[in-house]
C-alpha positions as CSV (number, residue, x, y, z in Angstrom):
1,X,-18.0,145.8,104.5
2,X,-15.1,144.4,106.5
3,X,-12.4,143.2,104.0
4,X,-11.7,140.1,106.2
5,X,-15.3,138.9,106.1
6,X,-16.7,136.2,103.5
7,X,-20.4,137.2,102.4
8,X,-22.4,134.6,101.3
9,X,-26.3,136.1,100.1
10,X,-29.0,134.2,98.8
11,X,-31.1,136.3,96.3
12,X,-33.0,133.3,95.3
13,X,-34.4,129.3,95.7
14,X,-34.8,129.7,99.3
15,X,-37.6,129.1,100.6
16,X,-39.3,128.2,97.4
17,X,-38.7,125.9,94.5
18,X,-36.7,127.3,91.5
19,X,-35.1,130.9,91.0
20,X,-31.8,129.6,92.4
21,X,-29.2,132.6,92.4
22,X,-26.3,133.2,95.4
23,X,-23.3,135.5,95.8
24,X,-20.2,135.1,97.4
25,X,-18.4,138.3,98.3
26,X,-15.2,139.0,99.8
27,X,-13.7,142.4,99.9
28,X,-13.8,143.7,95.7
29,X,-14.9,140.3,94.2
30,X,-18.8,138.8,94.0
31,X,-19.2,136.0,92.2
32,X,-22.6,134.3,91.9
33,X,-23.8,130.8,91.1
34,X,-26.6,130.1,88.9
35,X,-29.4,132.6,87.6
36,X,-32.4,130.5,87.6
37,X,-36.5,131.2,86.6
38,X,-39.1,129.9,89.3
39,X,-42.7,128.9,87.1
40,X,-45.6,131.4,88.7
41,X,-47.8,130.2,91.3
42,X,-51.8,130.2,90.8
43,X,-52.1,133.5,92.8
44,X,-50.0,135.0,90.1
45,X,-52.3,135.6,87.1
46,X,-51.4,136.2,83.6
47,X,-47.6,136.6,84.7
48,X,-44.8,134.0,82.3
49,X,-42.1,133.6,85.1
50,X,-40.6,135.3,88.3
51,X,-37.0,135.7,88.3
52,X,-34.8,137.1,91.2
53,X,-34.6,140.4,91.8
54,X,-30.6,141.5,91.4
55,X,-30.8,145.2,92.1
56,X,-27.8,144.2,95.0
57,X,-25.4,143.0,91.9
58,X,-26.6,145.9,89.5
59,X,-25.1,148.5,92.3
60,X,-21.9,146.7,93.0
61,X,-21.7,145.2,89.3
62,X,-18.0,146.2,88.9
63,X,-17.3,143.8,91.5
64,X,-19.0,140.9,89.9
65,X,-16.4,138.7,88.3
66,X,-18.8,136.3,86.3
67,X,-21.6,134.3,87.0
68,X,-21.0,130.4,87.1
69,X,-23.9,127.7,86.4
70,X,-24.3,124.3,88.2
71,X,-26.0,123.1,85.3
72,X,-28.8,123.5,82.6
73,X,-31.9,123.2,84.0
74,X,-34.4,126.0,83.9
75,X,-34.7,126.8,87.6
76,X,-30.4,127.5,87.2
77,X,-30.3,128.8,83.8
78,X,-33.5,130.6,83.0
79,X,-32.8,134.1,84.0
80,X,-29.9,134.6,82.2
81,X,-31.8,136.6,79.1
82,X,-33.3,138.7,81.3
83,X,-30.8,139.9,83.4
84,X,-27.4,139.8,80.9
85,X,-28.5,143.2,79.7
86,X,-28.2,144.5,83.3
87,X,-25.4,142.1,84.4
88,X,-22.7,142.2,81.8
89,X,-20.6,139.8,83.1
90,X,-19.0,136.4,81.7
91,X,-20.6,133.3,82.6
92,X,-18.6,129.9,83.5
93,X,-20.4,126.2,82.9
94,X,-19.9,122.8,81.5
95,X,-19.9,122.0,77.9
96,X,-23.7,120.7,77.5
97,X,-25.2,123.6,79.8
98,X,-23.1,126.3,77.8
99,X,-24.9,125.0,75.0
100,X,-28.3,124.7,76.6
101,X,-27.6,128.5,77.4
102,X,-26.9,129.7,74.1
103,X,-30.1,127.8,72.3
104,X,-31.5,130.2,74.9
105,X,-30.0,133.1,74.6
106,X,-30.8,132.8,71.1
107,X,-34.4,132.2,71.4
108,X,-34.0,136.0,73.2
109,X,-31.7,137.6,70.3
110,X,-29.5,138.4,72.7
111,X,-26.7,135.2,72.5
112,X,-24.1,137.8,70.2
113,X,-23.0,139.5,73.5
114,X,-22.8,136.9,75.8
115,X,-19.9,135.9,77.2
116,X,-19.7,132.2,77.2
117,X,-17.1,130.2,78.8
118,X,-16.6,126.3,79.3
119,X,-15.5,124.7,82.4
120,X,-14.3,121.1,82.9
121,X,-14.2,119.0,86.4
122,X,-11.2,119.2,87.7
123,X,-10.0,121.7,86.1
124,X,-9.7,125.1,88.3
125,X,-10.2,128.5,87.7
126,X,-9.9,132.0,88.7
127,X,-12.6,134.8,89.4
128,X,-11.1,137.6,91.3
129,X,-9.5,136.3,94.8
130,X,-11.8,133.3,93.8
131,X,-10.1,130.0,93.2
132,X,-13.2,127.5,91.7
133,X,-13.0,124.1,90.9
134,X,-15.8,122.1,89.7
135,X,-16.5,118.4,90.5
136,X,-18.8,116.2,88.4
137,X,-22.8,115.4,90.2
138,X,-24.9,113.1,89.3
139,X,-28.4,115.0,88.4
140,X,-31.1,114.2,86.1
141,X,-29.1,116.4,83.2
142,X,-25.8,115.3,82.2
143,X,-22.7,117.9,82.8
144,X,-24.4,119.2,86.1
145,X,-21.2,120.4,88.6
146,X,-20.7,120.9,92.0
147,X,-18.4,124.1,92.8
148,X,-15.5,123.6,95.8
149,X,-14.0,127.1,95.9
150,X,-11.2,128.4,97.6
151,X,-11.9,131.9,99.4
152,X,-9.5,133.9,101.3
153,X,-11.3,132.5,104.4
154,X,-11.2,128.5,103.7
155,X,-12.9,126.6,101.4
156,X,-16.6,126.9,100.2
157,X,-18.3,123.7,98.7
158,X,-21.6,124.5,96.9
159,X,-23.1,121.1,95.7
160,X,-25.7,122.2,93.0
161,X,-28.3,119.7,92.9
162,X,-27.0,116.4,93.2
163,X,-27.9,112.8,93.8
164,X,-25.6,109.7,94.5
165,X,-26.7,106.9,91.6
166,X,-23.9,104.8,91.1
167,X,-25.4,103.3,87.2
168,X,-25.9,106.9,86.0
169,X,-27.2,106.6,82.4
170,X,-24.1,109.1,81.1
171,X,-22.2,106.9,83.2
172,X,-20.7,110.2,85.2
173,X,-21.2,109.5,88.7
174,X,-20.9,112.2,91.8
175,X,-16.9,112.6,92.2
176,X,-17.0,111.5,96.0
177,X,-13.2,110.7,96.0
178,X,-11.9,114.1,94.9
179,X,-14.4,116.1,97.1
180,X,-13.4,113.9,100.2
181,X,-9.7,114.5,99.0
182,X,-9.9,118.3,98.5
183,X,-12.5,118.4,101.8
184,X,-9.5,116.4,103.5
185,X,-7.7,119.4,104.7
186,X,-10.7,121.2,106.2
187,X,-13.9,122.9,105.1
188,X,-15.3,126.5,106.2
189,X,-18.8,126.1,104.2
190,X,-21.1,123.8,103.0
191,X,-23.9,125.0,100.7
192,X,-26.3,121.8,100.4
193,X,-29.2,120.8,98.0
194,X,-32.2,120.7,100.2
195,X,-34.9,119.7,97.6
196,X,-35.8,116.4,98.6
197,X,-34.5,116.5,102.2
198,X,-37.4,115.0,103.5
199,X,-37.9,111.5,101.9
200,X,-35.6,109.0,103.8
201,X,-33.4,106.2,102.3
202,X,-31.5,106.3,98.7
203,X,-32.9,108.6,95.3
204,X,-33.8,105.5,92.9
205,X,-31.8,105.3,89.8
206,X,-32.6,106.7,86.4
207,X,-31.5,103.1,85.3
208,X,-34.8,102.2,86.6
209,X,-36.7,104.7,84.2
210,X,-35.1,103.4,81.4
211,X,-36.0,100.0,82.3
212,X,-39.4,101.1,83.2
213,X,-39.9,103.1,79.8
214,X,-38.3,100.4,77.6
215,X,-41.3,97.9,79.0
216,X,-44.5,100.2,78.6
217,X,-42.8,101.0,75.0
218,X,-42.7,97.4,74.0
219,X,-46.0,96.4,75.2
220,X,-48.1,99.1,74.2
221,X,-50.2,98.4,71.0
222,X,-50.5,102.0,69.4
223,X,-48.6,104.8,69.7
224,X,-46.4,106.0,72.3
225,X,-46.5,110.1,73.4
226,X,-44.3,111.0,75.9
227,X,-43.7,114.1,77.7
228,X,-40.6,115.4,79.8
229,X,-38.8,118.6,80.0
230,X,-36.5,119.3,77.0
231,X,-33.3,119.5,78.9
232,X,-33.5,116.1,80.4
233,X,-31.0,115.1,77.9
234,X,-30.2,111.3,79.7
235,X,-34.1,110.5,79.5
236,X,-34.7,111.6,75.9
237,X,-31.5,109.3,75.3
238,X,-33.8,106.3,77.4
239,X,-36.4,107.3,75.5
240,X,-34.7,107.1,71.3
241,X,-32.9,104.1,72.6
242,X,-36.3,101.8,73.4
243,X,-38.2,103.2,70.3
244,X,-35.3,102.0,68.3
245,X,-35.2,98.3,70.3
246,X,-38.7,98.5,69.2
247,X,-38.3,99.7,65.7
248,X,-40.4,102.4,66.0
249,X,-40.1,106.2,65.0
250,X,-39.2,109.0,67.0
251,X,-41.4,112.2,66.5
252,X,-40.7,115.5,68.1
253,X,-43.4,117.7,68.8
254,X,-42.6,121.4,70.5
255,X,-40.0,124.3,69.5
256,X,-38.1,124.1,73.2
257,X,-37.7,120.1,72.7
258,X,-36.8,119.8,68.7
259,X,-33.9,123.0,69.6
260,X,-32.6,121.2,72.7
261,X,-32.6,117.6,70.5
262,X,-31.1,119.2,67.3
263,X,-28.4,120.8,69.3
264,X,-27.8,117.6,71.3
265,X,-27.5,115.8,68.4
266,X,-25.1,117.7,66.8
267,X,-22.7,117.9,69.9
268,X,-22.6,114.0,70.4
269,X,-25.2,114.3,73.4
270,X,-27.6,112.0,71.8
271,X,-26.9,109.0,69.5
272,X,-29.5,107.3,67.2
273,X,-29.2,105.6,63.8
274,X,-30.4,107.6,60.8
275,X,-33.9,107.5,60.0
276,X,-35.4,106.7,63.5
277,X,-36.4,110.6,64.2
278,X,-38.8,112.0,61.3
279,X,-40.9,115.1,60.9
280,X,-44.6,115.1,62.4
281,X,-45.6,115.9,59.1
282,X,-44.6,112.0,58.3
283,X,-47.2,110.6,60.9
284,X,-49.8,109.3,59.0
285,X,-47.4,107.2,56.4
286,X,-47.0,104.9,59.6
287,X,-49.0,102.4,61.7
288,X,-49.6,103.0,65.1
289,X,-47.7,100.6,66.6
290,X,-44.6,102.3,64.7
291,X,-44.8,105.2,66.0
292,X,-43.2,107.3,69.2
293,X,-44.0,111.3,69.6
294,X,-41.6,112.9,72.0
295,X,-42.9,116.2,73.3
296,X,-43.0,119.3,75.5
297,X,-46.0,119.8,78.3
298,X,-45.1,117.7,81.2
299,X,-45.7,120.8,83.3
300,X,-48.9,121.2,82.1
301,X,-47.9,124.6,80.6
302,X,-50.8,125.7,78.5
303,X,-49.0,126.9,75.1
304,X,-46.8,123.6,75.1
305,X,-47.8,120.6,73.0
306,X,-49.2,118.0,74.8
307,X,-51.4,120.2,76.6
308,X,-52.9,121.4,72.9
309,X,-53.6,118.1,71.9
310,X,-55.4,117.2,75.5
311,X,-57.6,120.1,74.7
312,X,-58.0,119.1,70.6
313,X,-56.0,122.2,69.4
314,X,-53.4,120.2,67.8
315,X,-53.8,120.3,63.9
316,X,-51.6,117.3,63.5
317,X,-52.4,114.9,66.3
318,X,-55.4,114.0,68.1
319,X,-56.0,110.8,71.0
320,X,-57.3,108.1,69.3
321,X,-58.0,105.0,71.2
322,X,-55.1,102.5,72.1
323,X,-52.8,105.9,72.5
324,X,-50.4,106.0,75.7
325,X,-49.6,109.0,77.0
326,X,-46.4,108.9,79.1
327,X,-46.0,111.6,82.1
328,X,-42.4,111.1,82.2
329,X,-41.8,114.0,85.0
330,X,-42.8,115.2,88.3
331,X,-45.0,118.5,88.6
332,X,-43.5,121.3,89.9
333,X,-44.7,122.5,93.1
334,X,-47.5,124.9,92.1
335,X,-48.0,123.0,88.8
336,X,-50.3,120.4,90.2
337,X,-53.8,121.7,88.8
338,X,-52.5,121.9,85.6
339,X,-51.1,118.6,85.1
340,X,-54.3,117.2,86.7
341,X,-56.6,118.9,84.5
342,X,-54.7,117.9,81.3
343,X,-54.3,114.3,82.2
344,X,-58.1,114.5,82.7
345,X,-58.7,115.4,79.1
346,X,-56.5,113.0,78.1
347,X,-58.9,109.7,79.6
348,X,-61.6,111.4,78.8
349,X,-60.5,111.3,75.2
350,X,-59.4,107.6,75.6
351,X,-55.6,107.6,76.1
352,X,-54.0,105.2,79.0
353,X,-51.8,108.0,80.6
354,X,-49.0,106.5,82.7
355,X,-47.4,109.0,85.7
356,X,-45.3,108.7,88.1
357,X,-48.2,107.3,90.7
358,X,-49.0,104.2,88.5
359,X,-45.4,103.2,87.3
360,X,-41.6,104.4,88.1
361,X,-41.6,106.8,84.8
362,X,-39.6,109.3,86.6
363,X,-37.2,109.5,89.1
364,X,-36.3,113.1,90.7
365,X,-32.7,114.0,90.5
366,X,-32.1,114.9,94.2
367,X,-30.5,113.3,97.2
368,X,-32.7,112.1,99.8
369,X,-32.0,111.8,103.2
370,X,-29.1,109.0,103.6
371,X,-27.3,111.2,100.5
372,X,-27.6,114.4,102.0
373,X,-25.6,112.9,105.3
374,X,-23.2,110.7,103.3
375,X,-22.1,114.2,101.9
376,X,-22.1,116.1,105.3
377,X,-20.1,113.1,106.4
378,X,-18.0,113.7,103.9
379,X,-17.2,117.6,103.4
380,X,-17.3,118.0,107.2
381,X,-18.0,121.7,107.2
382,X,-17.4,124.1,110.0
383,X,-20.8,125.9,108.8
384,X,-23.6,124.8,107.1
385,X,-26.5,126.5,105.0
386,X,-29.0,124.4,103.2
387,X,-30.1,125.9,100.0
388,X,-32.4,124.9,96.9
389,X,-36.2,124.3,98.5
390,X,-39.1,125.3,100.1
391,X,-38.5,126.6,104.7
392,X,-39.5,123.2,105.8
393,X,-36.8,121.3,103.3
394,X,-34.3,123.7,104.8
395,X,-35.6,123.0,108.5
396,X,-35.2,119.6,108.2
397,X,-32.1,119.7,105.9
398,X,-30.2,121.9,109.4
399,X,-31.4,118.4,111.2
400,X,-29.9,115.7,109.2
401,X,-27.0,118.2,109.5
402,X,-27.1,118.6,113.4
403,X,-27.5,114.7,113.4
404,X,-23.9,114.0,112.0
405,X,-22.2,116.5,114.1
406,X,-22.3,119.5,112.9
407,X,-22.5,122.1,115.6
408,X,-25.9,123.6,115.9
409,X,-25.0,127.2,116.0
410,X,-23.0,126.9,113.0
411,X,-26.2,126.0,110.8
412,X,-27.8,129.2,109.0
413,X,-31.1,128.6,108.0
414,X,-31.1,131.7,105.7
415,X,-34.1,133.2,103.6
416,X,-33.6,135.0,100.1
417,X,-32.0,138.7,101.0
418,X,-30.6,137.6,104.0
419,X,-26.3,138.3,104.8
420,X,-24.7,135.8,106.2
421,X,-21.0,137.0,107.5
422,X,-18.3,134.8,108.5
423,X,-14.9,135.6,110.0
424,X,-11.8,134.4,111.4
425,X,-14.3,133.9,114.5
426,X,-17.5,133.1,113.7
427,X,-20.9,133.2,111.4
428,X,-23.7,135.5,111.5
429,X,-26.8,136.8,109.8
430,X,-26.1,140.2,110.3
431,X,-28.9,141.9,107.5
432,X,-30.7,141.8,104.7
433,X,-30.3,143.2,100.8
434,X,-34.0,143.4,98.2
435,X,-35.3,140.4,97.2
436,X,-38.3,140.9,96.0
437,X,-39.9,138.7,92.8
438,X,-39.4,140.0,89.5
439,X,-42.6,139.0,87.3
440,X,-41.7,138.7,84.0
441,X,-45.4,138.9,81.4
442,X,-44.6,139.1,77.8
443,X,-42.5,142.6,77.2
444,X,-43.3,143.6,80.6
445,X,-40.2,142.9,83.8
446,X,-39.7,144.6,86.8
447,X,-41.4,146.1,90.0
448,X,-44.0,147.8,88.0
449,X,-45.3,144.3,87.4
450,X,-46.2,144.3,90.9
451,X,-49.2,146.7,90.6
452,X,-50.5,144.5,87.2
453,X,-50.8,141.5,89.3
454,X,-52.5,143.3,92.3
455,X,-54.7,144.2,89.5
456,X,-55.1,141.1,87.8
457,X,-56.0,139.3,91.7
458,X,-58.4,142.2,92.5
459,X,-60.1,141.8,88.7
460,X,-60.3,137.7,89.0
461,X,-62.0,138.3,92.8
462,X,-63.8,141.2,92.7
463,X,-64.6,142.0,88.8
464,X,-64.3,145.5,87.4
465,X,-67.4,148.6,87.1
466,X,-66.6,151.3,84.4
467,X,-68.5,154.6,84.4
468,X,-69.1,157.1,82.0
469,X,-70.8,160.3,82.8
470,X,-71.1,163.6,80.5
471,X,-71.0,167.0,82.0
472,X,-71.9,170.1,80.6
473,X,-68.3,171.8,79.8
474,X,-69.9,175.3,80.2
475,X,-71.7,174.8,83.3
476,X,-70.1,171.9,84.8
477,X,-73.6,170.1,85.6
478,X,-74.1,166.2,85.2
479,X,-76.0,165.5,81.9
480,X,-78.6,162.7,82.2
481,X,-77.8,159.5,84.7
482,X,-74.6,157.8,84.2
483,X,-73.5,154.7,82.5
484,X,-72.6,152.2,84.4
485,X,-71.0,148.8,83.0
486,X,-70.2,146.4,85.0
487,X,-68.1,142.4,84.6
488,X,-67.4,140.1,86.9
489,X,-69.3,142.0,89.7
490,X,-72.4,141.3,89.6
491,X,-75.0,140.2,87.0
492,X,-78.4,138.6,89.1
493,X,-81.2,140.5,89.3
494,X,-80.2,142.5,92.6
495,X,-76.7,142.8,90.9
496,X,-79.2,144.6,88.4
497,X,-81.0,147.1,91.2
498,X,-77.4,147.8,93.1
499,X,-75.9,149.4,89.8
500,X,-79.3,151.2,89.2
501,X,-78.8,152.5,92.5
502,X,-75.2,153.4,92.3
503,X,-76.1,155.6,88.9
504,X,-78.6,157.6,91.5
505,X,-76.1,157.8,93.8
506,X,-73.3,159.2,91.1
507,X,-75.8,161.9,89.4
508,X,-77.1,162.9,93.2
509,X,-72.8,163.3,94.3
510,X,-72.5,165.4,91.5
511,X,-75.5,168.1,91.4
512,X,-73.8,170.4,93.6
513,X,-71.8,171.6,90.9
514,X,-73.0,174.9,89.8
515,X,-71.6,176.9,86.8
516,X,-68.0,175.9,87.7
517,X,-65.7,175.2,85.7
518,X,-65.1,170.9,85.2
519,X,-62.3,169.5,87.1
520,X,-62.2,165.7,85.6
521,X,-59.9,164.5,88.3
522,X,-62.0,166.0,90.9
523,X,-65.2,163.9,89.2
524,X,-63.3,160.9,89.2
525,X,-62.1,160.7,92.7
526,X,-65.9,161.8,93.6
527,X,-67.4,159.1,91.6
528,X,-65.1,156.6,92.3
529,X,-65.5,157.0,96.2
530,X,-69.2,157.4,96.2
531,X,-69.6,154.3,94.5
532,X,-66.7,152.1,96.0
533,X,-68.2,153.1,99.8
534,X,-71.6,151.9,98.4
535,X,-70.4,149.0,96.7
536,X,-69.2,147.5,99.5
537,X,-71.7,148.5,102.0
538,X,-74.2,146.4,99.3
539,X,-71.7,143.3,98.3
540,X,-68.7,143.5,100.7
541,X,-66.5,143.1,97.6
542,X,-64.5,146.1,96.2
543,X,-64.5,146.3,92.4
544,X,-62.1,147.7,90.4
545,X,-63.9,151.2,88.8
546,X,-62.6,152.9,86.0
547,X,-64.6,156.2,85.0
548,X,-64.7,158.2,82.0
549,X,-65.4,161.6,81.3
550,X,-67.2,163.3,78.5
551,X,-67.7,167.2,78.2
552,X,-70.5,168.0,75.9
């Protein structure tokens, strides 16, 4: 690499929703921003969560000089446990997402060797020829930071995802007037939230949630359940400060959320007099009317707790009539089904379940259009690359961008993997590094979990046909008809006639075998072609076949 070139790689959140990750090289120094998890897809059976595939920073990792986080939501934070033990490098963030990061690192065991630093706006740092200073952003999470850093080159803004609300509920606005002062003397790069690029106008307010909350709280007649993601700090705030406007108490219901609360409590994040939160086991000394149970499951997720008591597996609540059930966040793309299907079982069980469709229970914490060119406006970049959503957010970020001036050759609409290059000239895409998805399921990460979910999609189509056959050791000769048991294939009564057939089929591929000595392998690959050839010919599906063989 040319030492006079600044390399700016996306290894994930482009082109998708979550898994944000980018490094910024120049000459021995890499730094990246945020390491985040992206929730798996419907196509991607049985797998926990896909993380970005770093095998670029693992070669070069005595260049990486630390890994700084915008903030401490999941889809910026969440693959820190799994790739620390590759990447042992210090990361830089704000006082409430260092603290979200360590209750996560020690859900992992793995928080004793991390190397935990806190950053403040306005207050610069150093990381290699790096010169990094974070600004405050409004997001739905308080302590969320944009990054302005001075390269070699000119200066890089990143904004990590940002909206413009001027009645933030932590009262921390976006800094505007020290971005338009720093951007004052010229910016090279503008990296650019692109999430909700194309909804036009302003982002709402989260004011307005708490206003909308505080209502349905006061007016409902039984008890309250509510359901948003652990680390929206500013909405569980909304949330203790209505139930205690309408002396009710506060119950927490999921590990994620009672870790997140308990530490947020004891770092001044969270206010609330004594004896308004309480233990679930307290619920039944209380009325209904008396009563608000803050939990985890907005997402639908099927371990988490609002989804156990939609489908009665909850030992300690269940829906009784006059319950409200409070959707108090949007699903993540890919998420959909899942929220459906348990806000289903939750009318049919008589709840009133109030989402985001019915009443202004959530607002998203992105800039929308007119945001997205106030800040273009006001960093004026020389390039531009939007980042953080799916190809068409991108797309149609690069045109607000064009539309306030920005020339159109200097906007980079860049996929994961791809290597941007700029110089004292110009900007170009000039390759691309691995980017693959890393599946993480249970103990199992890496490539390898590639094959399991090709698996997993071939067992969910096309089923699965196991074999046994026993062959004489001595003479090598098939003994009886095979077994053949099959699930998920077929099970009608031609299903019933086309394995019959396939056992005749097996036993008449494997007669020619005289007094020879058994190869098993041989058998298998035999076996498994004859009846994979016939299979389809019969069904046009293929089957997974497994065969086993036993010498008697």
């Amino acid at each position: 690499m040319n030492k006079n070139k600044l390399r700016i790689i996306p290894i994930g959140g482009l082109g998708e929703i979550g898994k944000n990750m980018l490094a910024i090289e120049y000459g021995n120094d890499i730094i990246v921003i945020d390491a985040g998890l992206m929730f798996p897809h419907e196509d991607m059976p049985g797998v926990d969560i896909v993380i970005p595939d770093i095998s670029y920073l693992v070669k070069k990792k005595d260049k990486v000089r630390g890994i700084v986080i915008t903030h401490g939501h999941e889809d910026h934070i969440g693959a820190l446990p799994y790739i620390l033990p590759q990447l042992d490098v210090p990361i830089y963030a704000s006082k409430l997402t260092r603290d979200l990061i360590a209750v996560k690192l020690k859900e992992r065991r793995n928080l004793s060797k991390a190397r935990l630093k806190m950053i403040n706006p306005g207050t610069s740092f150093n990381l290699g020829v790096f010169n990094i200073e974070p600004f405050s952003v409004c997001h739905s999470i308080p302590d969320a930071v944009g990054l302005m850093i001075n390269t070699p080159l000119g200066l890089v803004v990143h904004s990590g995802d940002f909206k413009i609300d001027y009645t933030p509920v932590d009262g921390k606005g976006t800094d505007l007037s020290r971005l338009a002062q720093v951007c004052a003397k010229g910016t090279l790069l503008l990296l650019a939230d692109s999430t909700y690029a194309e909804l036009p106008g302003y982002t709402p307010s989260e004011s307005v949630v708490g206003e909308t909350l505080n209502r349905i709280i006061g007016a409902a007649k039984g008890r309250v359940l509510i359901a948003t993601f652990s680390s929206l700090v500013s909405r569980i705030q909304q949330i203790l400060d209505a139930a205690v406007a309408y002396k009710r108490h506060v119950f927490i219901v999921g590990r994620s959320m009672k870790d997140i609360v308990r530490m947020a409590l004891e770092n001044g994040y969270l206010s609330v007099p004594n004896g308004v939160i309480l233990q679930p086991e307290d619920l039944h000394r209380f009325p209904n009317n008396q009563v608000v149970i803050l939990m985890t499951g907005s997402q639908g997720e099927p371990t988490s707790a609002l989804v156990r008591v939609a489908n009665q597996d909850n030992g300690q609540i269940r829906i009784v009539p006059g319950d409200t059930v409070i959707m108090s966040a949007s699903p993540i793309p890919g998420n959909e089904s899942l929220v459906n299907r348990t806000m289903d079982n939750l009318f049919r069980q008589g709840a009133d379940v109030i989402y985001s469709k019915l009443a202004q229970v959530h607002v998203h914490g992105h800039a929308s259009q007119e945001e997205l060119k106030l800040l273009l406006t006001l960093v004026k970049p020389k390039y531009f690359v939007p980042v953080h959503g799916e190809y068409r957010h991108l797309c149609i970020h690069s045109k607000l961008a064009k539309s306030v001036g920005v020339q159109e050759n200097n906007i980079f609409i860049m996929e994961n993997g791809d290597i941007l290059d700029i110089d004292s000239e110009q900007g170009r895409v000039t390759g691309r590094i691995p980017s693959d998805n890393i599946y993480v399921d249970g103990l199992v990460m890496g490539n390898y979990a590639n094959v399991i979910l090709r698996d997993r999609k071939l067992l969910s189509r096309d089923g699965i046909v196991v074999v046994t056959v026993a062959i004489d050791r001595s003479s090598g000769k098939v003994i009886g008809k095979p077994d053949i048991l099959s699930r998920g294939f077929v099970d009608t009564e031609e299903g019933k006639m086309i394995i019959e057939q396939g056992r005749a089929l097996v036993a008449t591929a494997l007669t020619h075998r005289d007094n020879h000595p058994v190869d098993r392998s041989l058998i298998n690959i035999k076996i498994k072609d004859t009846l994979a050839r016939f299979f389809y010919e019969q069904t046009k599906r293929r089957p997974m076949i497994l065969t086993t063989t036993l010498e008697v």
